[in-house]
Every structure is written in C-alpha cells, then in structure tokens.
C-alpha positions in Angstrom: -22.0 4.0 3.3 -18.8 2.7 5.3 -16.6 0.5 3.2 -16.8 -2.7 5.6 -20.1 -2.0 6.9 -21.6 -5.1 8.0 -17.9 -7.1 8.0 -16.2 -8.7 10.6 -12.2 -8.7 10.7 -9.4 -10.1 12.8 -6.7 -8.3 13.8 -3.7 -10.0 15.4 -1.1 -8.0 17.4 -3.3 -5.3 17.2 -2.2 -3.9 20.7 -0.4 -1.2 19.6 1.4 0.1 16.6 0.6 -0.6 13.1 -2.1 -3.4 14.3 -4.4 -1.0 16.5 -3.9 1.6 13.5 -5.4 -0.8 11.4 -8.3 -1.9 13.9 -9.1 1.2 13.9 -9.3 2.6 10.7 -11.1 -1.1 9.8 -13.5 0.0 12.6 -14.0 3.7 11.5 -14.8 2.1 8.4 -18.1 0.1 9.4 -15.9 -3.4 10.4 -16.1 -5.3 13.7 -13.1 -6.3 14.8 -11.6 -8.9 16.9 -8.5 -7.2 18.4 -5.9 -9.9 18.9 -2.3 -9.6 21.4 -0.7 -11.1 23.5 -0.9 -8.1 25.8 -4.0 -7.6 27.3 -3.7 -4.1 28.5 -2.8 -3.4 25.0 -5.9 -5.3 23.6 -8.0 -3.7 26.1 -6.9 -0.3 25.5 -7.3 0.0 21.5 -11.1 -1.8 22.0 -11.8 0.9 24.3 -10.4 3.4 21.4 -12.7 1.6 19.1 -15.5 1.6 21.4 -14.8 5.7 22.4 -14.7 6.4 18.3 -18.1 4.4 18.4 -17.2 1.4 16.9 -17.6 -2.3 17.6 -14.8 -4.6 18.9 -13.8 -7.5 21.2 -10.8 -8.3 22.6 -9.5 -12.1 22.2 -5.7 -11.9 24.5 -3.3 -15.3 23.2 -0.5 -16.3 20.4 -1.0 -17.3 17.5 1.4 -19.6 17.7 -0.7 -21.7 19.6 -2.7 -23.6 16.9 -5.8 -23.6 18.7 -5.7 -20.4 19.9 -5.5 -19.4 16.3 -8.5 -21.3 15.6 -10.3 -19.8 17.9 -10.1 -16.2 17.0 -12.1 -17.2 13.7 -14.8 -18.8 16.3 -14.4 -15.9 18.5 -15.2 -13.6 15.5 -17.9 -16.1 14.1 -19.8 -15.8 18.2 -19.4 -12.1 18.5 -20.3 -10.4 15.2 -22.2 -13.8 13.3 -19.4 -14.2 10.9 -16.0 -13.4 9.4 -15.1 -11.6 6.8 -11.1 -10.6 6.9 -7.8 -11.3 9.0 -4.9 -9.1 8.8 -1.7 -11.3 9.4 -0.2 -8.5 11.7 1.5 -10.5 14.6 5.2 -10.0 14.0 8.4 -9.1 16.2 11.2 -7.7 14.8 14.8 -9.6 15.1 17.5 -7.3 14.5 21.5 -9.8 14.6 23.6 -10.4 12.3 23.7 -14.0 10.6 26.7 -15.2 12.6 25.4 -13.6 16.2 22.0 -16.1 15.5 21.2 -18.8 18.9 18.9 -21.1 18.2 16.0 -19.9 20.8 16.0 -16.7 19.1 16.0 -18.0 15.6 13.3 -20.2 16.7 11.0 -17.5 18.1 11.3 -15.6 15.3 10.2 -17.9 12.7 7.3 -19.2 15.2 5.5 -15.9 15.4 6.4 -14.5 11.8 6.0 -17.2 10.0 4.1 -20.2 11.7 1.9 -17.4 13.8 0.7 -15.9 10.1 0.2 -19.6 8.9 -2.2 -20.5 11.7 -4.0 -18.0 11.6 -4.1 -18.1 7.3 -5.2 -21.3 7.1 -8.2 -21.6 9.7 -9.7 -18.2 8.5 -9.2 -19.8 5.0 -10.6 -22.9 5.9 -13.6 -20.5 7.6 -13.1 -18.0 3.8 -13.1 -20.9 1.6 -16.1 -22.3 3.2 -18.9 -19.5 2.6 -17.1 -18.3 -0.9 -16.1 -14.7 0.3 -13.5 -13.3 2.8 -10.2 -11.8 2.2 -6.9 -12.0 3.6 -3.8 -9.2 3.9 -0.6 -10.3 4.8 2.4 -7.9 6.2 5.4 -8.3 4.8 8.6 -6.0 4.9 11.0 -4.8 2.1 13.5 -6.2 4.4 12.9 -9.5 2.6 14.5 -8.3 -0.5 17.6 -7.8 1.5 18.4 -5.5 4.0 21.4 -5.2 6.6 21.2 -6.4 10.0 17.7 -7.5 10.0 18.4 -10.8 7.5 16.9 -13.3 9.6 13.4 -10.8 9.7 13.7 -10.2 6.4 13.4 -14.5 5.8 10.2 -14.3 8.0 9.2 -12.0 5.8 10.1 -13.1 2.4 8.0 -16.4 3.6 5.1 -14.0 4.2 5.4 -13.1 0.6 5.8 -16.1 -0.9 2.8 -17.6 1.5 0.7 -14.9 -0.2 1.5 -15.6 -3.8 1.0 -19.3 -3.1 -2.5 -18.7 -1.3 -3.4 -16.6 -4.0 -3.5 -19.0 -6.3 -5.0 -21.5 -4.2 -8.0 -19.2 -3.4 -8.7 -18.4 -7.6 -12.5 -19.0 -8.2 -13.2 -19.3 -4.3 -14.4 -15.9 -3.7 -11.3 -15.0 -1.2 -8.6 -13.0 -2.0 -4.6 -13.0 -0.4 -2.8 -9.9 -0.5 -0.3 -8.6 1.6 1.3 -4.8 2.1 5.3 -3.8 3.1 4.3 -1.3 5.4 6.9 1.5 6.1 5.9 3.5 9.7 7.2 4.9 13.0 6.6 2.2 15.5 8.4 0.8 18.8 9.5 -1.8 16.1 11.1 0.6 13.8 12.9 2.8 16.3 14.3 -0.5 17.6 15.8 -1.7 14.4 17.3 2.0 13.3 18.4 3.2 10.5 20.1 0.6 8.8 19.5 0.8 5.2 22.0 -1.3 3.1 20.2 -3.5 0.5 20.6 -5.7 -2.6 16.4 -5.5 -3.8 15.2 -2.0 -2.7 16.0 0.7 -5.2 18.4 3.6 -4.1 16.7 6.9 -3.1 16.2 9.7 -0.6 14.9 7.6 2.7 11.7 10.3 4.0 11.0 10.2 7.3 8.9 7.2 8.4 5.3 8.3 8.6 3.0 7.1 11.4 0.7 4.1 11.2 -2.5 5.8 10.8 -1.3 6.9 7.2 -0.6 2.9 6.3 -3.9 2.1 7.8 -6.2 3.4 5.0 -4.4 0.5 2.9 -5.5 -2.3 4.8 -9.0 -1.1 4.5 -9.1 -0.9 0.3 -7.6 -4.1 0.5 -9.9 -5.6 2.4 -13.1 -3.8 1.2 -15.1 -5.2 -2.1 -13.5 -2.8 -4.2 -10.5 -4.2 -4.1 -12.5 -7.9 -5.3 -10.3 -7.8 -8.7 -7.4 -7.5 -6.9 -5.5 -10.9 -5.5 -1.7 -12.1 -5.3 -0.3 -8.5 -4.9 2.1 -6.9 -2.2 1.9 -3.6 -2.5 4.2 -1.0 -0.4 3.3 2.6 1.3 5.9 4.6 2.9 3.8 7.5 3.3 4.9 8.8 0.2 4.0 6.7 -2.7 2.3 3.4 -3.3 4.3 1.2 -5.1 3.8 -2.4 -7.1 5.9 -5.1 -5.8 6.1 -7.3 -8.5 6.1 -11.0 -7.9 9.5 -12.6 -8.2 10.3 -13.5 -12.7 13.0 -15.8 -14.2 15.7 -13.8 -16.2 16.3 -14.8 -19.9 18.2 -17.5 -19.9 21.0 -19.6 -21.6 20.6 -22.8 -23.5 22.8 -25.6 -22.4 22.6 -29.6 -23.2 22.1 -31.2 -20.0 25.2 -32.2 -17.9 28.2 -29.6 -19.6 32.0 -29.2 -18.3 32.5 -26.2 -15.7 34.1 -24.1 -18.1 30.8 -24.3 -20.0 28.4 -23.8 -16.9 30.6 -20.8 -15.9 30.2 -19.2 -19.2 26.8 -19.7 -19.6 26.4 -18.2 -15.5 28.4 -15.6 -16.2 26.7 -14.8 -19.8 23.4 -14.5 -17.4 24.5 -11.9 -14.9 26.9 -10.3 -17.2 30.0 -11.0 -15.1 32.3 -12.8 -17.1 35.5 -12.0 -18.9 34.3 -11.4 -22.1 31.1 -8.8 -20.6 33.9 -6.9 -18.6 
C-alpha cells in the first residue's frame, strides 16, 4: 500500500522546483494534491506530470498572500478530493542583498510571501486540521536562518518559519495534527540565483557537496507527512542529499547568577563569564 493512499495534500508554489518535486513524489505515493502557484503554466504543467505518472491532482493558480485565496485552497482541496489531510508551506522567494542595500518594497515582499504567505496558509488548514483531529503540516525552512552571508533578510523569513513551527507544535499537542518543517538543500532556479555564498555563524564547517536535485528532498516530505511519522511533531530536520540531520530547537546556555539591577562592571563580567570572552578567560 502507498503511504498517503487515500490523503489529500496542498502544495503551494509547487510550479516548479522543490514544490512540483514534492507534488509529485506525494502523488506517486497514493496523495491528491492541490498544486498551488502563482504561475499557471507552471501549475498546469506539474498536474499534467501527476496526471501522465497516473496520479490525481488539481490545479488552484493565486498567492498566498491573499488571505482568502489561502482559505480557499483548503476548500478547494476539501471540493476535489472530500477532504484534507496535509499542506506543505513551500511558497518562498529568495532575497539575496546585503542589510544596508535593503528598500522597503523589497523587504516588504519578502516577508509577505515567506512569512505571512506560510501563516495563511498554516492557520486555515489548521483551523480545517484541528477540526477533524488529524492532518499534518511541514514547513520549509532554510539553514540560512542560522546565519548565512548575503541572504540575511531570507534567512529572517526563515528563522520565523522555524520558530512558527515550534510554536504550532505545541499548540497542536493532543489534537491529532502535527507541525514539522525541513531545511531543504537542492539545485533549483532559487539556489543558482543566490550562489555560492557560504559564510556562517550556526551551520557547522565542512566539505560543501554538490547540491543534489529536488527529487532526492522529496522522499522527506512524504515520511513526514505519512502516519509513520505520527510520533514525530516540533522537529526541523535537514537533507542535503547526503545526510539527514537533527536541528535541534534553540536551548538557553548555563547561566550566571546576579541580584537584580548590578553595576556595568558586574554585568560585563557576568556576560563575558557566559561566552567566555573576558579578560580573565583569555
């Protein structure tokens, strides 16, 4: 039996790239899937590749920044397939300035479709989730939000997809629905527009592998989605092709005990104790 036999999921910017590899594999897989973009030649053309492979899908052509719009992929899914089952938060665009280069319009579209496009879409399939006790959610996120050079405005859009996910985790405890989301690493028309820009204060140092192409993320996005992943909720977990790795949720560092208000000599010592920068660690 097909791991999402019988399931209906939502796909948004699934036009091309990562998002048709994943409404494909999710349709190879048993799902039906609502292929969301704003491109309707792209929409068109990975139903059609769902469709040729023998699968089931619709397209639904809009942003999700449009609240309504949003809404109404979870009644488009709920009129074509009798239900809903999963979203994967895929609608993104990649913003590659430095901090100081930033305009407002661009700053502004970035956040609308990272951020408030994932959000809109989250929260009416959760409402829709919540509802019948079953249905689960992945979120993408990037490694970029742990900091990475050149891309520090995408990497915020991202870090808020993380911390959305840990937050909607824990909302979701007891309800039947689970929130995860991945840090995809893949050859897209996103990545080759970014580069190769790799400086970074959160991801480890090693060997950077070529990036490998979306259908080996895909498979992923299925487990998380499927029922045996129901035990796990509140993770991001990363595949670059090469390994799959735990992102750990975000843990305060042992700290240093001070009596309320203190002199600055005091709270510089006990800062510098912490991070191990002071004169007396050097």
């Amino acid at each position: 039996m097909n791991n999402m036999q019988d399931k209906a999921v939502i796909v948004t910017g699934s036009g091309g790239g990562l998002g048709r590899a994943y409404a494909l594999a999710l349709a190879a897989e048993g799902a039906s899937v609502v292929v969301n973009d704003i491109s309707n030649d792209g929409a068109e053309e990975t139903v059609a590749m769902v469709k040729d492979a023998g699968g089931t899908a619709v397209a639904s052509v809009g942003s999700v920044t449009d609240w309504d719009f949003a809404s109404s992929l979870v009644d488009t899914s709920i009129a074509s397939f009798g239900r809903l089952d999963g979203l994967v938060n895929n609608a993104a665009i990649i913003h590659d300035r430095l901090p100081w280069e930033e305009d407002e319009t661009s700053l502004r579209r970035a956040i609308e479709i990272n951020v408030l496009g994932a959000m809109f879409c989250g929260t009416n399939a959760l409402r829709h989730m919540v509802a019948q006790d079953s249905g689960a959610i992945v979120n993408i996120s990037s490694g970029s939000y742990l900091g990475l050079s050149g891309v520090s405005t995408y990497g915020a859009t991202k870090g808020a997809i993380a911390s959305m996910t840990y937050g909607w985790a824990v909302e979701v405890q007891g309800t039947g629905v689970r929130v995860n989301a991945i840090m995809p690493r893949a050859l897209t028309q996103m990545s080759t527009v970014r580069g190769t820009k790799s400086t970074s204060l959160g991801l480890s140092a090693k060997a950077v592998a070529p990036s490998p192409t979306p259908d080996v993320i895909a498979p992923l996005v299925v487990y998380l989605l499927s029922d045996r992943a129901a035990a796990i909720n509140g993770q991001i977990v990363r595949n670059d092709g090469q390994e799959i790795t735990s992102v750990q949720p975000p843990f305060w560092r042992p700290g240093v005990p001070i009596d309320g208000r203190v002199p600055f000599d005091t709270m510089a010592a006990a800062v510098e104790q912490v991070y191990g920068t002071g004169s007396d660690n050097k």
